[in-house]
C-alpha positions, 0 to 999 in steps of 0.5 A: 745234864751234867755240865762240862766235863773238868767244871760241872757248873759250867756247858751247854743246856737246852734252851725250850720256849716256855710258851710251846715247850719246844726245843729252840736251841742250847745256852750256857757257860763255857770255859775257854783260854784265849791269848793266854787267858781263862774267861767263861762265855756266855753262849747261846743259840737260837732257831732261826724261826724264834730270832727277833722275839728277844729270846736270845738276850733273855737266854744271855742276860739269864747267864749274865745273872746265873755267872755273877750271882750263882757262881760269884764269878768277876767276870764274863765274855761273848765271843761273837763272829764278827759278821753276827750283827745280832749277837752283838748288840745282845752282848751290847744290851746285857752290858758288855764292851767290846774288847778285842777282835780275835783270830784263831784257826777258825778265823776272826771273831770278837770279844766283848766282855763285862765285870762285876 
């Protein structure tokens, strides 16, 4: 409820369906420093039982807007496994462009990200 620790207007939230006001998962901003440099990420998670409805870039393309407009922020990134199909063309449909492929202590992942 009240955000990321060091950036209130940033973290997770819940994410409820708005049709059965069930808990389906959590999206948000996060902060993150990747090879040296500071990038907000559009974050989301879905119930698997909810996948295919669109909801995912409902909650993404929200953040997008919520980042850009809200916050004034130039710009914003997903960070995607590269095995998540899904989660890429989402990142695709809210305009954003694959960057880079990423690997950390936790693997490889992909950056994709867009600016305003």
């Amino acid at each position: 409820m009240n955000g990321h620790p060091q950036y209130p207007e940033l973290g997770l939230w819940a994410t409820i369906h708005k049709e059965t006001g069930k808990f389906i998962g959590r999206c948000g901003l996060l902060p993150w420093t990747i090879q040296g440099q500071y990038d907000i990420e559009v974050a989301y998670t879905i119930a698997e039982e909810c996948w295919g409805q669109g909801l995912g870039t409902e909650a993404a393309e929200a953040l997008l807007n919520y980042g850009f407009e809200k916050l004034n922020l130039t710009r914003l990134i997903c960070l995607i496994d590269k095995e998540n199909i899904a989660s890429q063309k989402v990142a695709k449909k809210i305009g954003m462009l694959f960057e880079k492929e990423v690997q950390d202590e936790m693997g490889p992942f992909l950056v994709y990200s867009t600016m305003r």
